[in-house]
C-alpha positions in Angstrom: -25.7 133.9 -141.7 -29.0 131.5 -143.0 -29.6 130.0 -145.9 -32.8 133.1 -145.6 -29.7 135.6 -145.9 -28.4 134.2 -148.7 -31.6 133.4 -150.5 -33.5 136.8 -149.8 -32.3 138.3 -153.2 -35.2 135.8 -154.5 -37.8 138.0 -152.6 -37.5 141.1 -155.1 -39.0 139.1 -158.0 -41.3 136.9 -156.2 -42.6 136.2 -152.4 -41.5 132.9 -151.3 -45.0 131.4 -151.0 -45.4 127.9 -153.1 -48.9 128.8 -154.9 -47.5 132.2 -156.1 -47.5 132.6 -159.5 -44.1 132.5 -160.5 -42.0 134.7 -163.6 -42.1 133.7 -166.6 -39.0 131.9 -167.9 -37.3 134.5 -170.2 -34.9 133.7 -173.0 -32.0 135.9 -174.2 -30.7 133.6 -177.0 -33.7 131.8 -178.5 -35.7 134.9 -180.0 -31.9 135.2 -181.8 -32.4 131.8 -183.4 -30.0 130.2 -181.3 -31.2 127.3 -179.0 -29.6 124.8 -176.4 -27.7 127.6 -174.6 -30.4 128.0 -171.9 -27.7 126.6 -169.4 -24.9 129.6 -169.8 -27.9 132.9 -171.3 -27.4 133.6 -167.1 -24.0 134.6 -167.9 -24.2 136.3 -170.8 -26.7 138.2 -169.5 -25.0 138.8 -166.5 -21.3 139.8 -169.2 -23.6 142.6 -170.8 -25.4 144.1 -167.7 -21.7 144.6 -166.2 -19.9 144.9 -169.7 -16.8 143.3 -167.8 -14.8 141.2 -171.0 -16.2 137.9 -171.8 -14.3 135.1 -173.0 -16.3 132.3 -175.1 -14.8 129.0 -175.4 -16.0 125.8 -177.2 -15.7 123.4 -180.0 -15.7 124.5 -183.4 -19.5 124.9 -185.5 -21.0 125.9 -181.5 -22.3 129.4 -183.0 -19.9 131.6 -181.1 -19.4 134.3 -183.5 -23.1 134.5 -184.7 -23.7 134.7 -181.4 -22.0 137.5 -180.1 -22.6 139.3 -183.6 -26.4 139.0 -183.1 -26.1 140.1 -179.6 -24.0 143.9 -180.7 -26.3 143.8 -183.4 -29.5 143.5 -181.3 -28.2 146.4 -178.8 -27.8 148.8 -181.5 -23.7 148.9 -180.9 -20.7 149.1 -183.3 -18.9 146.0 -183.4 -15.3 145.5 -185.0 -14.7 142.1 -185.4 -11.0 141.1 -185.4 -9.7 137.3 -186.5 -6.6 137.4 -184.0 -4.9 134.8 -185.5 -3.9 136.6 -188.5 -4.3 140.1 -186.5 -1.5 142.6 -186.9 -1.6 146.1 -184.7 -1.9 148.4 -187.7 -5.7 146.8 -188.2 -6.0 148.0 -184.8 -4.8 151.4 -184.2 -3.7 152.6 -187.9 -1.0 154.2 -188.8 1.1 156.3 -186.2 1.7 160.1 -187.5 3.9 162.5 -185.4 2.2 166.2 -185.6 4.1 169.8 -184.4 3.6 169.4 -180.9 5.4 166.0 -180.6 2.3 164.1 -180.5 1.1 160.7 -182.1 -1.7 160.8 -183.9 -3.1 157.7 -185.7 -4.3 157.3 -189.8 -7.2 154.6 -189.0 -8.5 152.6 -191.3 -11.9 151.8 -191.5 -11.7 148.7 -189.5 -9.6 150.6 -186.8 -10.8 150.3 -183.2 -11.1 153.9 -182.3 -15.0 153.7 -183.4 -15.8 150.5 -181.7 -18.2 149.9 -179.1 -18.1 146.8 -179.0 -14.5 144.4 -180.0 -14.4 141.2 -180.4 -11.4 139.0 -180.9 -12.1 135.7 -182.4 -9.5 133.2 -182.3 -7.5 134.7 -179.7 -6.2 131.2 -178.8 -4.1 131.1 -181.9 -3.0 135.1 -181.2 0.7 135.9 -181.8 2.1 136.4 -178.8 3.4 139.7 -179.5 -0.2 140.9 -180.5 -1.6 139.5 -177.5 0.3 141.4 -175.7 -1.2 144.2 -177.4 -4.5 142.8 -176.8 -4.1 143.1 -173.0 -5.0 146.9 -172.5 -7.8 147.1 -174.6 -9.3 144.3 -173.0 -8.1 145.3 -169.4 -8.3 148.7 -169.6 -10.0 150.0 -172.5 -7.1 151.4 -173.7 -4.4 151.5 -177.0 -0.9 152.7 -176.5 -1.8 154.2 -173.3 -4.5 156.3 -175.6 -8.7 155.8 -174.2 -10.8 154.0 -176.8 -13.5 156.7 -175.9 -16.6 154.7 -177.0 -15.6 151.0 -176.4 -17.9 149.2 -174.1 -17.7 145.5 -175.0 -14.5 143.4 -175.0 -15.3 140.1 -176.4 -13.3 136.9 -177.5 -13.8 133.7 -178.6 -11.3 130.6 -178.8 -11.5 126.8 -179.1 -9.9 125.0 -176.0 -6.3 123.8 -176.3 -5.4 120.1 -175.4 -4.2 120.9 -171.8 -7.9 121.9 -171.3 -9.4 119.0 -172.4 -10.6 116.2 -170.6 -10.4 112.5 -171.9 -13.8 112.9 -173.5 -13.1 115.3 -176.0 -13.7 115.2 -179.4 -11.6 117.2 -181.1 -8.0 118.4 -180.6 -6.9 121.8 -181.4 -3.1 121.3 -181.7 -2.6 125.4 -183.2 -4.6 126.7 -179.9 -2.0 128.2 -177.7 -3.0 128.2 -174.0 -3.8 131.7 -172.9 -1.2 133.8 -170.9 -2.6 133.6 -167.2 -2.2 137.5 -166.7 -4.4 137.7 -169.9 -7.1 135.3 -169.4 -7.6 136.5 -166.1 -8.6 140.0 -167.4 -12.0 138.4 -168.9 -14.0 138.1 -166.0 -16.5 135.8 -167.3 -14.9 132.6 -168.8 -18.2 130.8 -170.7 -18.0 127.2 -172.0 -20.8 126.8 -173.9 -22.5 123.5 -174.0 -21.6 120.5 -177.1 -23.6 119.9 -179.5 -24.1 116.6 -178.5 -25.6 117.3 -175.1 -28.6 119.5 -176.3 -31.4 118.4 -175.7 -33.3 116.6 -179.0 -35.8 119.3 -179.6 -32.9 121.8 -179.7 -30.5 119.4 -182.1 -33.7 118.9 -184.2 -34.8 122.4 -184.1 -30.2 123.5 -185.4 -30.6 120.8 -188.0 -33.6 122.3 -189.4 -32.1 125.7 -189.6 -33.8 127.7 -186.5 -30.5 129.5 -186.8 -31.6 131.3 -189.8 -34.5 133.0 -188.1 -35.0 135.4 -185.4 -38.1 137.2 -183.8 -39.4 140.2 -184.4 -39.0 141.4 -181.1 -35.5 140.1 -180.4 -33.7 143.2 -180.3 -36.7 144.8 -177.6 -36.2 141.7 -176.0 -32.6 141.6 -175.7 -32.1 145.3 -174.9 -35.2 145.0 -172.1 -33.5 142.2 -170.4 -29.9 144.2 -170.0 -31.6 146.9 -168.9 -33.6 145.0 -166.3 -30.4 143.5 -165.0 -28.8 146.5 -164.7 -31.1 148.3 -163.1 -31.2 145.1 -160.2 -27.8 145.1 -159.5 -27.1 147.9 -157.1 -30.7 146.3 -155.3 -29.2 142.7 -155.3 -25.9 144.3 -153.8 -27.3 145.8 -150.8 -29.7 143.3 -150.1 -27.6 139.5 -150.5 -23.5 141.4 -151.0 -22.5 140.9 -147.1 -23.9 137.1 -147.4 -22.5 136.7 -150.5 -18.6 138.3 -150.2 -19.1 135.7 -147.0 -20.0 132.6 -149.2 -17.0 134.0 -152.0 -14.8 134.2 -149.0 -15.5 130.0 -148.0 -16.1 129.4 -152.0 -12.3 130.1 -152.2 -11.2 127.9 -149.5 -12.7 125.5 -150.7 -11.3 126.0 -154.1 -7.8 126.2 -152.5 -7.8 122.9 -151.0 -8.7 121.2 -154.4 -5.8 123.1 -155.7 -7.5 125.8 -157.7 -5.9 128.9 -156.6 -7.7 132.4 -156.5 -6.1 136.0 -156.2 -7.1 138.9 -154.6 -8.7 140.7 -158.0 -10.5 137.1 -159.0 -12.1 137.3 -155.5 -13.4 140.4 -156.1 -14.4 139.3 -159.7 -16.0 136.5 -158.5 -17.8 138.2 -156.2 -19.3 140.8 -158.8 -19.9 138.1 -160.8 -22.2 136.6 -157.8 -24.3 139.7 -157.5 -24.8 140.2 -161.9 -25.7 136.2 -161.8 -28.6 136.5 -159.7 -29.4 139.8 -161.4 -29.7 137.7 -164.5 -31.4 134.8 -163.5 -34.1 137.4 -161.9 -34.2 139.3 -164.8 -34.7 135.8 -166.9 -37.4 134.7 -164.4 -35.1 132.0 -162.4 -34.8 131.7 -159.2 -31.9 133.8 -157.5 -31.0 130.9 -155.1 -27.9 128.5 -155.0 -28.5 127.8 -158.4 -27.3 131.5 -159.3 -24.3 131.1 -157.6 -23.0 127.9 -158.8 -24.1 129.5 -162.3 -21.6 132.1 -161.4 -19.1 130.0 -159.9 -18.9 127.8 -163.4 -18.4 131.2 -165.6 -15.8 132.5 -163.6 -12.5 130.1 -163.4 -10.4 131.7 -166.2 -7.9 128.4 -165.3 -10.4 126.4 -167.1 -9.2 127.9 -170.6 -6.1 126.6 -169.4 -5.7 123.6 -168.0 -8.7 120.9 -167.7 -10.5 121.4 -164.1 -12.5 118.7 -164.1 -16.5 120.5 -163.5 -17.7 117.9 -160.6 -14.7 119.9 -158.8 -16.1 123.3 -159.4 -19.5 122.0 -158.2 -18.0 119.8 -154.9 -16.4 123.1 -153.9 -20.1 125.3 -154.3 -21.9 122.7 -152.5 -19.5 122.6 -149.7 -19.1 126.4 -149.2 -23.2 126.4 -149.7 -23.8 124.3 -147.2 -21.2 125.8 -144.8 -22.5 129.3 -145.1 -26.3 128.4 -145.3 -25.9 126.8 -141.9 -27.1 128.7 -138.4 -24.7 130.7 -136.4 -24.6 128.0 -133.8 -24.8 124.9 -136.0 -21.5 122.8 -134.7 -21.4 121.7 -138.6 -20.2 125.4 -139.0 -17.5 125.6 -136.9 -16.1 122.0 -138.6 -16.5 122.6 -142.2 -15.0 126.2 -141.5 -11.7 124.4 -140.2 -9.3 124.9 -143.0 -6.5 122.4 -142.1 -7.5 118.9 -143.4 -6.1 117.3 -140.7 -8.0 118.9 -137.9 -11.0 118.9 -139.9 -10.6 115.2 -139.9 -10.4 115.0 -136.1 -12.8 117.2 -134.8 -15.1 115.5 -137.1 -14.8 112.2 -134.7 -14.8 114.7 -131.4 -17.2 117.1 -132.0 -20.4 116.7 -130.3 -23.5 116.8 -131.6 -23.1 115.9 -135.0 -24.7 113.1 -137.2 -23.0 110.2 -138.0 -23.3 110.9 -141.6 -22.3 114.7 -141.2 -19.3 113.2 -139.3 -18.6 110.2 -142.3 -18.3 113.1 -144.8 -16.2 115.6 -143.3 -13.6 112.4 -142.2 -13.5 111.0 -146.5 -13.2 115.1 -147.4 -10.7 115.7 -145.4 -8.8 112.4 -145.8 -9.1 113.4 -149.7 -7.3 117.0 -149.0 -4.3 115.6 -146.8 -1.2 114.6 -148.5 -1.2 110.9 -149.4 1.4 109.8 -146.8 -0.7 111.9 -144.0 -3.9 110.6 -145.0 -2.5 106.5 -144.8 -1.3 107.9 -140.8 -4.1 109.1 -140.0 -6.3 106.3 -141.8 -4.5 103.5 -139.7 -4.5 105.6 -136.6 -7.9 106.2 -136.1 -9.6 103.1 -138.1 -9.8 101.1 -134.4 -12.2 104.4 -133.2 -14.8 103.7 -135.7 -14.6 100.1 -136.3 -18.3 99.7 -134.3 -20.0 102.3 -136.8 -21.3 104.3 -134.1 -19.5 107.2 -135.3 -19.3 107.2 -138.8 -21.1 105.0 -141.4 -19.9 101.8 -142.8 -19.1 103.6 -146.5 -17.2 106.3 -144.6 -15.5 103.2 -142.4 -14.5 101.9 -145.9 -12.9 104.5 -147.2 -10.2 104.8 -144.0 -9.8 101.1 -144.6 -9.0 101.2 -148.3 -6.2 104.2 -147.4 -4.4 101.2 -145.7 -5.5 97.9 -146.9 -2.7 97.4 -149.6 0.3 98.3 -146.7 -1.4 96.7 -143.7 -1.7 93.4 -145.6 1.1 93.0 -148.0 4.0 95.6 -146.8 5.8 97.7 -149.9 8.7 96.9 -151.1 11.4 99.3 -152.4 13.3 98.4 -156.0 16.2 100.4 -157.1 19.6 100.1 -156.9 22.1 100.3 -153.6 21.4 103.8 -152.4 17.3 102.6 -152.4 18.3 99.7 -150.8 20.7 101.6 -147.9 17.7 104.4 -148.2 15.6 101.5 -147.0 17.8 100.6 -144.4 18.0 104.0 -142.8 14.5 104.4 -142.6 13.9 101.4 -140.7 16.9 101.9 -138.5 15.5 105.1 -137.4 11.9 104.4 -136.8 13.8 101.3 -134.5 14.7 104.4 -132.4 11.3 105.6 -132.2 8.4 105.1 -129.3 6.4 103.7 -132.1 4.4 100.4 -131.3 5.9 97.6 -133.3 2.7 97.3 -136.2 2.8 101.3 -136.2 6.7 101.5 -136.9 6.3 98.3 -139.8 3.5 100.2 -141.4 5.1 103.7 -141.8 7.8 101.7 -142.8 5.4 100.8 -145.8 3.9 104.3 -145.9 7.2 105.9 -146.7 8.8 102.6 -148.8 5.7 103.3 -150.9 5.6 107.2 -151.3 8.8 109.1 -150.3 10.9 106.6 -152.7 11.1 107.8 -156.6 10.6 105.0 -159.3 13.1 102.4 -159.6 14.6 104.5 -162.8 15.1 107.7 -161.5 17.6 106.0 -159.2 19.3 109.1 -159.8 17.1 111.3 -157.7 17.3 112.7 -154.5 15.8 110.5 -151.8 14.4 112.2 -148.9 16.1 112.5 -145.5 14.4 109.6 -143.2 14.3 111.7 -140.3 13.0 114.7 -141.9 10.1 112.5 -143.0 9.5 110.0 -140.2 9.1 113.2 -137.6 6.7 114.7 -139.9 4.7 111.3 -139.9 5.4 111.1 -136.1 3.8 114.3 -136.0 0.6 113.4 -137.6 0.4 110.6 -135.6 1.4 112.4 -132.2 -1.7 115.3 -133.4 -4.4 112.2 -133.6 -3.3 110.5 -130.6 -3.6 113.4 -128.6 -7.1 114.3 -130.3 -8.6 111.1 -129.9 -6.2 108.2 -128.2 -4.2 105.0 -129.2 -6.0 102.1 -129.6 -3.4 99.2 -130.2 -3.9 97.7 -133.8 -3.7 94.1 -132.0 -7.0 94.5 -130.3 -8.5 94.6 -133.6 -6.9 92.2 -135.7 -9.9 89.4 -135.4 -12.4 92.5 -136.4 -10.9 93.6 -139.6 
């Protein structure tokens, strides 16, 4: 697969030629009045061409609710619009009345669901657990009490992040916003962050401050409604033309996700896959390119983990770029074949063995897969092969630096291990058994360090289990043994003037 396979989508709005006149950049939020959301209108658009549920999460004053109440009300649908912090299940369903035949039928009151075509849930962070739970097969299944909510299209919901989703830079804390049941945030398919205030753009702040809010189009329900429909209608197209290069580009996406511990399940892959296709349905609909851009778009609206826990978005974006780049390349590219190896550790050898690589292709696939391996691996491997690329005719000198920085602090000053008397006979063992070992004398002394430094617990959990010493030295052995073989042993004396 080419990056032409996975591009091609692109050719149904436009040919590729430079001096073609391209679409014009379409807006499905600014004829509503709201601005600065140009960034995440790809998803949206994308959430009401598939009507899958959308989740909307932000700071507080960031126009969620006028926004998705503009939306319902630009598409002509009945929206019933439920604060599910103080949410209780007769708002939802009504009354339950037992007829002649055994039956349960329901007294609604006018609020009731029943109606709805669209529901949103605002402040679903701060749900009852026992209502959320009740929550889950309307937004899952379009359902109540096992009963169909015939007319419901739309499940919407809206929250402010928790604290274990926010990063150091926030703002604000949201101490009553309860982290999101996994089973239940994984039933929105798109997850949508929308952007803060404070990184709009100036004309956008400018144009909130004076009140562009309180003014929309005349045209901004035609608008809205012609842009769903448009992206509708390409879906099925963008599907057969891009879905084989695609569900190959999810399948690598999740790899790569995987190995910066951000795990995916079976129905998220398929999500996230659907997701793929309606994001560059949107962004052809909106006039955008349907290239790489529409994926990593999708990519970023798709992770219902992020509602949970803080994933930091340079790791989202390291993981597109990698799977990208690995399923853009040709069929015979040897690139392929390395960045499809899934075990760090192999990765990081055949990237000094492989032939016909770059030395800078080489340098990046060593420092990713150094970053994947687990930290005592990663210091083996790092001393082991740092006499192979010394010269820099491998690898370049910033990839050469980061080996040496893996080792620096044990190769030059040792660890020591505090604690008590079992740390201290702990110690002992270790260096007892790797005295048994075939180990050159520098290699022995500086697993020694490896495993003084990360298989001991802190001085005052003296308490805790320490680790068997030949459990771990063979596994370090190992690692050693699987680079050795790979590439050879170059004894750490013959470099000692060089370093």
């Amino acid at each position: 697969m080419t990056a032409t396979a996975l591009e091609s989508t692109e050719e149904i709005a436009r040919p590729r030629s430079p001096s073609t006149t391209k679409l014009p950049r379409r807006s499905l939020l600014r004829p509503l009045g709201i601005v600065g959301y140009d960034a995440v209108e790809p998803a949206l658009l994308a959430a009401l061409a598939t009507e899958e549920p959308l989740l909307l999460v932000s700071d507080h004053g960031a126009a969620k609710t006028m926004l998705l109440l503009r939306l319902a009300e630009s598409l002509g649908l009945t929206l019933r619009h439920y604060n599910a912090s103080i949410l209780q299940f007769d708002d939802l369903a009504g009354f339950p009345i037992p007829d002649d035949r055994g039956t349960i039928r329901y007294a609604a009151p006018p609020g009731a669901i029943w109606d709805a075509e669209v529901a949103f849930f605002d402040e679903i962070g701060r749900c009852r657990p026992d209502v959320a739970n009740k929550l889950f097969p309307i937004i899952h299944e379009k359902r109540i009490q096992g009963v169909d909510i015939a007319k419901l299209r739309y499940r919407w919901a809206a929250t402010n992040p928790p604290a274990s989703a926010q990063g150091d830079d926030a703002t604000s804390q949201y101490e009553a916003v309860e982290v999101l049941d996994p089973a239940l945030a994984d039933r929105f398919a798109w997850v949508v962050t929308l952007p803060r205030y404070a990184d709009l753009g100036d004309a956008d702040r400018r144009a909130i401050i004076l009140g562009v809010g309180a003014v929309q189009s005349a045209d901004a329900s035609r608008d809205v409604c012609e842009l769903v429909a448009t992206a509708k209608a390409l879906l099925p197209t963008v599907r057969e033309v891009s879905g084989d290069a695609l569900a190959i580009y999810v399948d690598v996406l999740i790899a790569k996700l995987a190995a910066a511990r951000i795990d995916i399940g079976g129905r998220r892959a398929a999500t996230l896959f659907r997701n793929m296709v309606a994001i560059r349905a949107a962004h052809l609909a909106l006039g955008l390119p349907g290239d790489e851009r529409a994926c990593r778009a999708a990519l970023l609206s798709s992770i219902p983990e992020t509602v949970r826990r803080h994933i930091p978005r340079a790791k989202l974006l390291a993981a597109h770029e990698a799977a990208w780049r690995e399923t853009s390349l040709d069929a015979d590219d040897p690139r392929r074949t390395l960045l499809a190896v899934r075990d760090p550790l192999q990765r990081a050898l055949l990237s000094l063995t492989l032939p016909r690589l770059t030395r800078v292709v080489r340098g990046e696939a060593l420092s990713g897969a150094l970053a994947e391996l687990p930290p005592m691996d990663a210091r083996v491997v790092a001393w082991t092969i740092l006499p192979h690329i010394l010269d820099a005719t491998l690898v370049p000198p910033i990839a050469i630096e980061t080996v040496a920085t893996l080792i620096e602090d044990i190769a030059f000053d040792g660890a020591a291990v505090s604690g008590y008397g079992p740390h201290r006979e702990w110690a002992i063992r270790v260096r007892t058994a790797l005295s048994k070992t075939t180990l050159p004398g520098p290699t022995a002394e500086f697993i020694h360090g490896v495993i003084a430094k990360h298989a001991t617990p802190a001085a005052q959990l003296t308490g805790s289990a320490l680790p068997d010493p030949l459990d771990v030295i063979a596994r370090l052995c190992e690692v050693r043994a699987a680079c050795v073989s790979a590439i050879g042993d170059v004894p750490h004396a013959a470099i000692a003037g060089r370093t």
